[in-house]
N, C-alpha and C positions, 0 to 999 in steps of 0.2 A: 245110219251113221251113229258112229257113239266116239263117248267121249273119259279121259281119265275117272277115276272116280269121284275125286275134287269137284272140277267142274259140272259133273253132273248132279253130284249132292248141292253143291252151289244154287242152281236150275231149279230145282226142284224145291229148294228152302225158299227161294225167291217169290215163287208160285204161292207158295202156301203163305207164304207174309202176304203178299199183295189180298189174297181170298181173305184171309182171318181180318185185316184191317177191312175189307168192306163189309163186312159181317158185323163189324162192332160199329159201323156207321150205323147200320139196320138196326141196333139197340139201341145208338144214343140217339138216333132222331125218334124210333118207338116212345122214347123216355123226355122228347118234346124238347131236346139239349140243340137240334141242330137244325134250324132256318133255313128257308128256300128248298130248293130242288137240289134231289140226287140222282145222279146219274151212276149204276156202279159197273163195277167192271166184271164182277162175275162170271165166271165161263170164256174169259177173253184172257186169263193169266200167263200164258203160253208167249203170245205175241209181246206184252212190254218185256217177259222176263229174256228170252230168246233174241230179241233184236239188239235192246239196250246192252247183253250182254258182251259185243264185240267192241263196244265204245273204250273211248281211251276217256280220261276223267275231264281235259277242256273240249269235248264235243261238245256239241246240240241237241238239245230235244225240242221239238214246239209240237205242243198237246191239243187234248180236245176236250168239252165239257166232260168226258168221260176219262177222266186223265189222272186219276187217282195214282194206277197201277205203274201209269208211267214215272210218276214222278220217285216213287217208293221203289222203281226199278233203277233210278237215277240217283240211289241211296239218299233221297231224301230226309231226314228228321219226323220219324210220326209222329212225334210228341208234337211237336210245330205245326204238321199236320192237322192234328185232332185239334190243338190249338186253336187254329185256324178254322174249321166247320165250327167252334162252340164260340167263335167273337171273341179268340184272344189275344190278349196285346203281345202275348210270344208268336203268336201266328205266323207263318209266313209271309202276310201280308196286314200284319197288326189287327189281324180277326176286320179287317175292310171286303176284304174279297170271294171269302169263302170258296165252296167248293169247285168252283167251274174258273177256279182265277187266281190256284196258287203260281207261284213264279218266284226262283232264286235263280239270276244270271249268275250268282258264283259258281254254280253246282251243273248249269248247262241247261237249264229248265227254261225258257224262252215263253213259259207260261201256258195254263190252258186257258181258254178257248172259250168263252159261251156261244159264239157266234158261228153255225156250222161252215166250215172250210175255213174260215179263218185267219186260222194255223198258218196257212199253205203259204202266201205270201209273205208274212212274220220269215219263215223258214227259207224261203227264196232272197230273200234280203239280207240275213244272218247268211247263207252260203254267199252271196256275194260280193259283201266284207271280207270274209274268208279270204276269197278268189283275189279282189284285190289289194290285203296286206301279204299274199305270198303264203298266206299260212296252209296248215298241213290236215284243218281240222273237217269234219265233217257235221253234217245238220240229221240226224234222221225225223221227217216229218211226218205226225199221224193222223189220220181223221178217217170217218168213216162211208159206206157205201155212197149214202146220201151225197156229201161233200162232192162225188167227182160229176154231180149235174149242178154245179155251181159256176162261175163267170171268175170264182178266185182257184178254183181247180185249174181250169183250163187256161186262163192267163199264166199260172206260177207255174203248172211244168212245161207250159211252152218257152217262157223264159228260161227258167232251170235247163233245159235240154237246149236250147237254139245257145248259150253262153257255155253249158258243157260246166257248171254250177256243181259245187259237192255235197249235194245234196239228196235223199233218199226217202222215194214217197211211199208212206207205209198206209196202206187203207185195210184197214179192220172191216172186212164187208161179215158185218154179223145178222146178213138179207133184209134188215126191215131201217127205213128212214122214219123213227119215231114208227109210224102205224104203217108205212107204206111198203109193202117190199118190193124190192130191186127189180124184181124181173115186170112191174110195172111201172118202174120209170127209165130202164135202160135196157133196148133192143140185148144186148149184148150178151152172152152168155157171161161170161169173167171179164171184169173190169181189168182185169191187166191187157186184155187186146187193145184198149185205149191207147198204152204206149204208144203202138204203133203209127199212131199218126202223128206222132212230136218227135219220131227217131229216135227212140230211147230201147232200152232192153224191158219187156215186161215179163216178171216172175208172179205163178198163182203158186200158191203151197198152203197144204193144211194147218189152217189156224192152229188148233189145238196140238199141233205137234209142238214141242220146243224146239228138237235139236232140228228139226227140218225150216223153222223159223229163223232159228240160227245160222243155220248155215246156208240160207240166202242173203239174210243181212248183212253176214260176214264178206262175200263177194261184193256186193255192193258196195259196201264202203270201203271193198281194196280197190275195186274200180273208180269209184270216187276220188279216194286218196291220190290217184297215180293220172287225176284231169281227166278221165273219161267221160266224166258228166253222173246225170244222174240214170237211177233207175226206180220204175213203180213196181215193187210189189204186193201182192194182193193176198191178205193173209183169211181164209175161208173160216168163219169163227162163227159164234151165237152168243145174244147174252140172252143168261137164264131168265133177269128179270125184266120187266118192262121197262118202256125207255126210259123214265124215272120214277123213283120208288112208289109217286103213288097212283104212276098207270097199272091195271090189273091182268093186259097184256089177252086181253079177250079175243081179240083178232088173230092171234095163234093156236093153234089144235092142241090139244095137252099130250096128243101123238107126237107131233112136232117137238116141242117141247121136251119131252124124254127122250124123245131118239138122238139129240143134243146132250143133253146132260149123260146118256148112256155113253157119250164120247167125252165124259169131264176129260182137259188136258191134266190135272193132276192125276187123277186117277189112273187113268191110262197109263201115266208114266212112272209111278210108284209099281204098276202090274211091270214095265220094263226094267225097271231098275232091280227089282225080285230076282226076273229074268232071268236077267245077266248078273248076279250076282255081285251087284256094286251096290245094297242095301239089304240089312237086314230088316223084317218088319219091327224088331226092336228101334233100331236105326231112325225108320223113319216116323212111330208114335214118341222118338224122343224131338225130332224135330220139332215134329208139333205142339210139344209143350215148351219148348224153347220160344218160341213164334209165341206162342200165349202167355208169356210171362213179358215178352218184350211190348206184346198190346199194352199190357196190364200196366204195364210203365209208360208206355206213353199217353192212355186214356189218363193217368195219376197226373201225368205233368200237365196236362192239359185241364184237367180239373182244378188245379190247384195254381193257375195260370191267373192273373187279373185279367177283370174284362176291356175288353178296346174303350177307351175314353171316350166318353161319347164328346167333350168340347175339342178333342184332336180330330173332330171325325173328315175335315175335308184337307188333311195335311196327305202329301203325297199322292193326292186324287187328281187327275185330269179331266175338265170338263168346261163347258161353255156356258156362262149364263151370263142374260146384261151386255156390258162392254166389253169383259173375256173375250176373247179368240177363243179359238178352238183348240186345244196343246197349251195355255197355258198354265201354271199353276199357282193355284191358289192356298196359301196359308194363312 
């Protein structure tokens, strides 16, 4: 399938932003800038760029600790971004939350995730607000292989499907749950045959493709739109590095390993776009310096960003100590 030339440069620009912004995570936490765990997306840039890309601008996304790529596919702010992993008070989350926990409901980001699965219910409740103001919008929800042997998998597309919900589960199976991989936790060959016991339509397509990521998302959310319910697609992906940046990823073969990265979805699609003559390689090393002068501005705002307050530090935080409840807030 292909696409105008627009849109496919589009694709393709998107890929390469989401890659270069985890790239520059890799140097500011190298350079001791950025606290906690990273989970990055690497080698997965195909699936946010490709799915998020049929959305209308008041959709839904609800992420996952690895949810960088989504959010920057959701035209998120890097600068706020990067903000946000360095503890800034521009953050998206006033540098409170860091990387597993940006979220701006203006923008349709319903937030990620530290918690695997999650998501899923976050995302089944945002569709059925949806469902019940009448409205027109859709949720696409994402988590990974791991996720669909969870108790919140399995409850939220059984609802999602048995209400017929507009909602679209997107599972990134990049084979390994942290160290474990798929094929020893789940009989199954492809997690998309799962649908099949909640009545739903299940779609497997090659991760690293865009436009074939695309153009499942894109049915899905016509199906959605038009009360059909939801559908699980299963998008076949790897990420290059370990499950956060400071596992060494020992338990995969360095065979393995390359024979993934031999399939980068950029690359790959920079060789079609050659092709078919919808880029020139002028074309696309100008992209790439486009993308690096926009990091460059947004690591600057971020740097030059003040840091979160630390006597603000429990204002808009949810949690339970003492006499609190649990949901209330404390300022």
């Amino acid at each position: 399938m292909s696409f105008d030339k627009k849109k496919s440069i589009d694709l393709y620009r998107m890929m390469v932003r989401i890659r270069a912004f985890e790239e520059q995570c890799i140097q500011l936490s190298h350079k001791g800038l950025i606290g906690g765990s990273l989970h990055l997306y690497i080698g997965e840039e195909a699936i946010a760029a490709g799915s998020i890309d049929v959305l209308n601008a008041d959709d839904y996304i609800a992420s996952t600790h690895r949810g960088h790529g989504h959010c920057i596919a959701k035209e998120a702010d890097m600068g706020r971004m990067f903000a946000e992993l360095l503890g800034k008070e521009t953050g998206y989350c006033k540098g409170r939350g860091g990387s597993m926990h940006i979220a701006d409901v203006k923008l349709g980001m319903l937030g990620a995730n530290g918690i695997v699965g999650a998501g899923i219910p976050i995302a089944v409740g945002a569709a059925l607000a949806i469902k019940y103001r009448k409205g027109n919008q859709v949720v696409l929800c994402f988590f990974g292989d791991g996720a669909t042997s969870t108790g919140a998998f399995h409850e939220g597309v059984n609802l999602g499907a048995a209400w017929r919900l507009p909602v679209i589960f997107i599972c990134e199976n990049n084979l390994y749950a942290i160290t474990t991989p798929i094929s020893k936790s789940c009989a199954l060959r492809d997690v998309a045959d799962r649908a099949n016991g909640y009545g739903m339509p299940g779609v497997m397509v090659d991760g690293n493709d865009v436009l074939a990521v695309r153009e499942a998302a894109l049915k899905a959310v016509e199906r959605a739109r038009k009360g059909d319910g939801p559908t699980l697609i299963e998008c076949k992906t790897y990420r290059w590095l370990g499950h956060h940046l400071g596992d060494d990823g020992k338990y995969r073969s360095p065979e393995e390993v390359q024979y993934w990265k031999d399939r980068d979805p950029i690359k790959t699609f920079s060789h079609r776009l050659l092709k078919e003559k919808i880029a020139t390689e002028k074309g696309l090393k100008e992209i790439h310096g486009e993308v690096e002068k926009e990091i460059e501005t947004a690591v600057k705002f971020a740097y030059d960003s003040p840091p979160a307050n630390p006597e603000r530090i429990l204002e808009d935080v949810f949690y339970s100590i003492g006499n609190l409840s649990m949901g209330e807030k404390r300022i």
